[in-house]
C-alpha positions in Angstrom: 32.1 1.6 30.8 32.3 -2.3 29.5 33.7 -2.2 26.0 30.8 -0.9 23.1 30.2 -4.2 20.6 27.5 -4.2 17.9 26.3 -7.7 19.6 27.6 -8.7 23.0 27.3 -12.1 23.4 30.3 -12.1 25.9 27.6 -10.0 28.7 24.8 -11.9 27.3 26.5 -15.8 28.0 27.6 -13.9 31.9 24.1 -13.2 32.0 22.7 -16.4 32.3 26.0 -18.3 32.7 24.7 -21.4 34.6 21.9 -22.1 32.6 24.2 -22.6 29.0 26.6 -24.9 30.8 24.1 -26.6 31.9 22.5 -26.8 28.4 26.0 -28.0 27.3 27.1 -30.2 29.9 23.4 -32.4 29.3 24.7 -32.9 25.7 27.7 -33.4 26.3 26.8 -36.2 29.2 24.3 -37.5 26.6 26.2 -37.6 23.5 23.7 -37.0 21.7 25.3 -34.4 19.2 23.4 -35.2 15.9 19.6 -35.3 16.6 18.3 -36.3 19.6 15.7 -35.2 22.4 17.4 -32.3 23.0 16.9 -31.3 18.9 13.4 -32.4 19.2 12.7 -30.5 22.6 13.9 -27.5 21.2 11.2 -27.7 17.5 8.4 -28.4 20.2 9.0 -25.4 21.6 9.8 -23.6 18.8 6.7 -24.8 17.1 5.0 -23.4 20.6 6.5 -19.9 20.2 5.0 -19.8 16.8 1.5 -20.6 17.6 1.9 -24.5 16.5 3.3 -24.3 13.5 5.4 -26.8 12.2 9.3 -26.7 13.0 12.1 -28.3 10.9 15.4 -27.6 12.3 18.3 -27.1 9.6 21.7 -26.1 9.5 21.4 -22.6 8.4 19.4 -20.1 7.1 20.8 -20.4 3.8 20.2 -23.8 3.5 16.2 -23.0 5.3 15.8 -21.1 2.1 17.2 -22.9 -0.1 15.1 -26.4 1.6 12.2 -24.1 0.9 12.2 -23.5 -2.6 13.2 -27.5 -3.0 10.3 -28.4 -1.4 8.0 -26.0 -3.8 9.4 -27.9 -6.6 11.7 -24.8 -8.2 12.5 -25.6 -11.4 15.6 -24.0 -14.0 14.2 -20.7 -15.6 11.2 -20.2 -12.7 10.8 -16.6 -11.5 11.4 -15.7 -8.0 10.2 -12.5 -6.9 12.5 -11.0 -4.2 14.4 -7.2 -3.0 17.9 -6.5 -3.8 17.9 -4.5 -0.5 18.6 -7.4 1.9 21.5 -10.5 2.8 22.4 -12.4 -0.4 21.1 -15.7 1.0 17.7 -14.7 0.1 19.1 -14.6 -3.9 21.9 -16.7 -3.6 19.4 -19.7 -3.8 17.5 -18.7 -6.2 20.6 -18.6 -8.6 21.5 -21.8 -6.9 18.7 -23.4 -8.4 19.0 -22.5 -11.2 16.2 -20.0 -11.5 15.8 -15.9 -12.2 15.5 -13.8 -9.2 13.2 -10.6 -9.9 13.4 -7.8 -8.2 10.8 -5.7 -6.3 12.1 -2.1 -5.2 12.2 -1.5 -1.7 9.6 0.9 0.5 12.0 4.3 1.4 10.5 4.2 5.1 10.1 0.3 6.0 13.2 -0.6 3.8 11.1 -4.0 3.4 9.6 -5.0 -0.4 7.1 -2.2 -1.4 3.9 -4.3 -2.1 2.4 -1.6 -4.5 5.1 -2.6 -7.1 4.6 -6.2 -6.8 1.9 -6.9 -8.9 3.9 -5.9 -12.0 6.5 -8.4 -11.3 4.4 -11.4 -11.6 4.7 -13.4 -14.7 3.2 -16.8 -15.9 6.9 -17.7 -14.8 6.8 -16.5 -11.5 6.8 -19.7 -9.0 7.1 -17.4 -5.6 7.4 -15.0 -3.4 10.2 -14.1 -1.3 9.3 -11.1 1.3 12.5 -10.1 3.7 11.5 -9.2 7.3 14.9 -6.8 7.1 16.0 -5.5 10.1 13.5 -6.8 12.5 10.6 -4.7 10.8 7.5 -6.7 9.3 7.0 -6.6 5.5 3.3 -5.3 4.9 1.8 -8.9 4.7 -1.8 -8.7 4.3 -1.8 -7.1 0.7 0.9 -9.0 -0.2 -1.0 -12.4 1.2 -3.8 -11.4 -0.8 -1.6 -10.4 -3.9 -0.2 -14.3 -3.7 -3.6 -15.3 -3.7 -4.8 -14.0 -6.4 -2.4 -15.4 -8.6 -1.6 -18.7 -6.7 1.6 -18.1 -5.7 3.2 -19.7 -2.5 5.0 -16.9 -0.3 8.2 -18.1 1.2 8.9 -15.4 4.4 12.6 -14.5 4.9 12.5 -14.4 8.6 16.3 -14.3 9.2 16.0 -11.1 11.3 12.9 -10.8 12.8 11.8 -14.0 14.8 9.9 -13.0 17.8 8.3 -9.9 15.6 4.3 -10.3 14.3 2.6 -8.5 11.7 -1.0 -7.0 12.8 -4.1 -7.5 10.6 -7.1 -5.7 9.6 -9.1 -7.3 12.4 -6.2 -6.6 15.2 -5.5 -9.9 14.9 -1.4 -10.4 15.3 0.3 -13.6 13.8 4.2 -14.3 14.5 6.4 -13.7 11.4 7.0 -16.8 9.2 3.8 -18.3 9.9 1.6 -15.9 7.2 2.9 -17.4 4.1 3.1 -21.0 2.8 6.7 -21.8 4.9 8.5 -19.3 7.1 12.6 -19.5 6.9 15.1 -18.4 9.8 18.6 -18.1 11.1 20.5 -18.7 14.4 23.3 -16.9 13.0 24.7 -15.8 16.7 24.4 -12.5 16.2 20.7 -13.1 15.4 17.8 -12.2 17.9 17.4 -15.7 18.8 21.8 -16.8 17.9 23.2 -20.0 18.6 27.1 -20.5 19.5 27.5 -21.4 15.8 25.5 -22.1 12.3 21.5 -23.0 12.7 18.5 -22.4 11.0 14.6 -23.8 10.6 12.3 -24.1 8.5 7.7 -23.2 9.5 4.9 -24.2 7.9 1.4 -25.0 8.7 1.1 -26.9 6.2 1.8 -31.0 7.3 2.6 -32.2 4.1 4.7 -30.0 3.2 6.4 -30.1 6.4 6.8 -33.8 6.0 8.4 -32.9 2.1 10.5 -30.5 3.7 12.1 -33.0 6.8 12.7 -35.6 4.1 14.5 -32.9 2.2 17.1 -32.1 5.4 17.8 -35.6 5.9 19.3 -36.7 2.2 15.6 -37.4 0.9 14.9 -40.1 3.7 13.0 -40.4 6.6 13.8 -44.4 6.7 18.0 -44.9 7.2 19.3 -46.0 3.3 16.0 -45.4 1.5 15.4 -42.7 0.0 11.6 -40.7 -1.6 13.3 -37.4 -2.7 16.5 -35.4 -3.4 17.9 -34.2 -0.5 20.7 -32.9 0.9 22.6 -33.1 4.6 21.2 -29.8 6.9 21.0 -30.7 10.7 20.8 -28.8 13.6 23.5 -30.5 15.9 22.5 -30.9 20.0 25.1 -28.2 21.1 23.6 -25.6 19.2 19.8 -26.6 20.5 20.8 -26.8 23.7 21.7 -22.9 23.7 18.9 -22.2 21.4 16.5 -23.7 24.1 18.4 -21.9 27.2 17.8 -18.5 24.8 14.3 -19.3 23.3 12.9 -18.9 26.9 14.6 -15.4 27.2 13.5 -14.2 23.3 10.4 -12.0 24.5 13.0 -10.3 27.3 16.1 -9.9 24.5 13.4 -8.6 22.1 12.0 -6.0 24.8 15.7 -4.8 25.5 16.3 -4.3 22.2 13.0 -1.9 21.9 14.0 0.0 25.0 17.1 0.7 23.2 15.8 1.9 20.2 13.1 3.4 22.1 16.1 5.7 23.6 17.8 6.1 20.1 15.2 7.6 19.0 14.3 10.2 21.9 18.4 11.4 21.3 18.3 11.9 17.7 14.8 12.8 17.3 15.6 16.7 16.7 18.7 16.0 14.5 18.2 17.4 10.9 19.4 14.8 8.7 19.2 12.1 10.6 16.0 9.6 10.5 15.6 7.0 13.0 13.6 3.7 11.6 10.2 4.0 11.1 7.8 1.5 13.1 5.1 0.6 10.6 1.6 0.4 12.4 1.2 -3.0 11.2 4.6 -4.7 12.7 5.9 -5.3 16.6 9.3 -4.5 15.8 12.3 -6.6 17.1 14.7 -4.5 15.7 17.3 -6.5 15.2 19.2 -3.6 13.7 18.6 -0.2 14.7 19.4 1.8 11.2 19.5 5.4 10.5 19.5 6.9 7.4 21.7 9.6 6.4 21.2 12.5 4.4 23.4 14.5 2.6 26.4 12.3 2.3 27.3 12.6 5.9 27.1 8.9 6.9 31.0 7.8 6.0 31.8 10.9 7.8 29.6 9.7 10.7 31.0 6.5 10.8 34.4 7.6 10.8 33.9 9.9 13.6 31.9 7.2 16.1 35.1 4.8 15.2 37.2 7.2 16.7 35.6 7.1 19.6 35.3 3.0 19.8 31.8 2.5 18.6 31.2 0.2 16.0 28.8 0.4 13.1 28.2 -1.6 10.2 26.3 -0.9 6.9 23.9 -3.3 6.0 24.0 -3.5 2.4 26.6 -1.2 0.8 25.7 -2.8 -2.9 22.1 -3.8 -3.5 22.4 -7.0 -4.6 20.9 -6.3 -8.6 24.6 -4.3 -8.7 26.4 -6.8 -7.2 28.8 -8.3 -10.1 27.6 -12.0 -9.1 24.1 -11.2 -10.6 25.1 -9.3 -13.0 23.8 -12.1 -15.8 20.1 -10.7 -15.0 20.6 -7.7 -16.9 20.3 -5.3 -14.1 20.9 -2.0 -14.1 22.3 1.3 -12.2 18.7 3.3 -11.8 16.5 0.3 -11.5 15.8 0.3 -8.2 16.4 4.1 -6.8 14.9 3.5 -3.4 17.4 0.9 -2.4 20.4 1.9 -4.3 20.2 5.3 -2.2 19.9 3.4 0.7 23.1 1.8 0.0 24.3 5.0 0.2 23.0 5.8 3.1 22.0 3.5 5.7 24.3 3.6 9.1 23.6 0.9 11.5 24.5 1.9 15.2 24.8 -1.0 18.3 21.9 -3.2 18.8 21.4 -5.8 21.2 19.7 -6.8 24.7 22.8 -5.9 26.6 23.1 -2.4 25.8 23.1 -0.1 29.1 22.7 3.0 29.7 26.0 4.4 30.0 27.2 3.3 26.6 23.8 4.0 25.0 24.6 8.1 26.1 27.8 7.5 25.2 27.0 6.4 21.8 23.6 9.1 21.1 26.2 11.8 22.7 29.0 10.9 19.8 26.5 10.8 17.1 25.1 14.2 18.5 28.4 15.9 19.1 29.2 14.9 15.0 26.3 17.2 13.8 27.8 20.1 16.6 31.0 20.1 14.8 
């Protein structure tokens, strides 16, 4: 049996080895390693995948974020409504700019912002929304949409796991994630769904203006070489990374399948196990799961983890602190009890292997170990 990683990108690169050096080589030959037609081929079909709207590569998904809420115009003491359940990017630059990040409590089965409690947050300081797409699972977007509306609010979609995944409508209508709200962020952290060999990000909107604000922002302010409209900053997607990005974009759908058919067989293992729930699939979302996350009663899931380590499976806990606990942010005045549903989650999440080179030995080896645990 090959050797059990959370993400293999070693079996995924011997996969389609000839493709990415290709990719490479064409840079490499070309020289072209800031900008470029290889950049620009791979926004066009980017912006293709997501149903034409506009793509602005950047350098991460920080920096997506953070490009976002420039390009609304945040100012010091705005309001941000966000989760503390999720990657501290998605707060980080709120703090950053010097605004107050406000928390919305987390839904117990979708681990994603629970809509019903959002309402309350809003105040004549709030100047957006932040939903987080965690773990591959759609945030419940029409209310929320219609929430934003009613108080004018722009909706800035945290994307950084979930590209590929869409959100369902009323009318059976499906829409790709980050293309509902006002601009749509993501990552091509490598261990992402759609990973790069290094740093990347992008920025949606359908919106042209503001798509033209926001490539101004990523280029210092200036889409003319020394003048300059706005404050920028420096956030580019260099050729190298594209190039992969493009070779992987054309396999997303395929990675994103794999992934389901893993989690598909996850669940069908530990479907019986007292104690154990397997993620819920909302009715609204095509999952892309890029995490597959239990959640572990009773104070078992240390124990858990120990005992998979022992027998060379990884896991990770995605988040052990919710982020309103987290000493950084402790300014905001935020409390132990304030959000229950995600500080048990902390607690209690337990994240097992995920990715689109899982086979089948490992994934009976790893349902097996997590069985045999709750034998003992």
């Amino acid at each position: 049996m090959e050797p059990i990683r959370m993400v293999d990108l070693q079996r995924q690169y011997q996969r389609d080895r000839a493709a990415f050096d290709a990719a490479m080589a064409g840079v490499i030959e070309s020289t072209a390693f800031i900008g470029g037609p290889v950049v620009k081929g791979f926004a066009d079909r980017l912006s293709d995948y997501l149903d034409g709207a506009h793509v602005l590569p950047c350098a991460n998904g920080t920096d997506a974020l953070q490009i976002a809420l420039m390009a609304l115009d945040l100012k010091t003491d705005d309001e941000v409504v966000t989760v503390p359940f999720t990657f501290v990017s998605t707060v980080e630059v709120v703090a950053l700019m010097g605004a107050k990040p406000v928390f919305v409590d987390v839904d117990p089965a979708t681990f994603n912002m629970d809509v019903d409690q959002l309402e309350a947050a809003i105040t004549p300081k709030t100047k957006a929304i932040i939903p987080v797409h965690l773990y591959g699972q759609a945030c419940d977007m029409a209310p929320l949409m219609a929430i934003a509306k009613r108080h004018g609010l722009p909706v800035i979609e945290d994307t950084a796991q979930a590209i590929g995944a869409a959100y369902r409508f009323g009318d059976d209508r499906l829409e790709k994630l980050g293309t509902i709200g006002t601009i749509g962020t993501t990552s091509f952290y490598p261990t992402k769904n759609l990973g790069a060999w290094g740093d990347g990000g992008a920025i949606c909107t359908r919106d042209a203006e503001l798509a033209r604000k926001i490539k101004l922002i990523t280029n210092h302010g200036s889409d003319r070489k020394y003048y300059y409209d706005s404050i920028g900053v420096n956030s580019r997607l260099d050729g190298l990374q594209a190039a992969i990005l493009d070779v992987k974009l054309q396999r997303l759908d395929q990675y994103n399948q794999r992934r389901r058919e893993a989690a598909d067989a996850y669940d069908r293992a530990f479907a019986d196990l007292e104690g154990v729930t397997t993620p819920y699939r909302a009715p609204y979302a095509q999952h892309v799961f890029h995490q597959y996350t239990l959640t572990i009663a009773d104070g078992k899931r240390d124990a858990l983890r120990q005992h998979l380590a022992e027998q060379d499976i990884p896991t990770m806990i995605y988040y052990p602190v919710p982020l309103h606990l987290s000493s950084a942010y402790g300014a905001y005045g935020y409390q132990a009890g304030d959000f229950p549903v995600s500080e048990e989650l902390a607690g209690a999440v337990l994240s097992l292997p995920m990715h689109s080179e899982l086979d089948h030995e490992q994934l009976d080896h790893i349902t097996q170990a997590v069985r045999g645990f709750y034998a003992l």
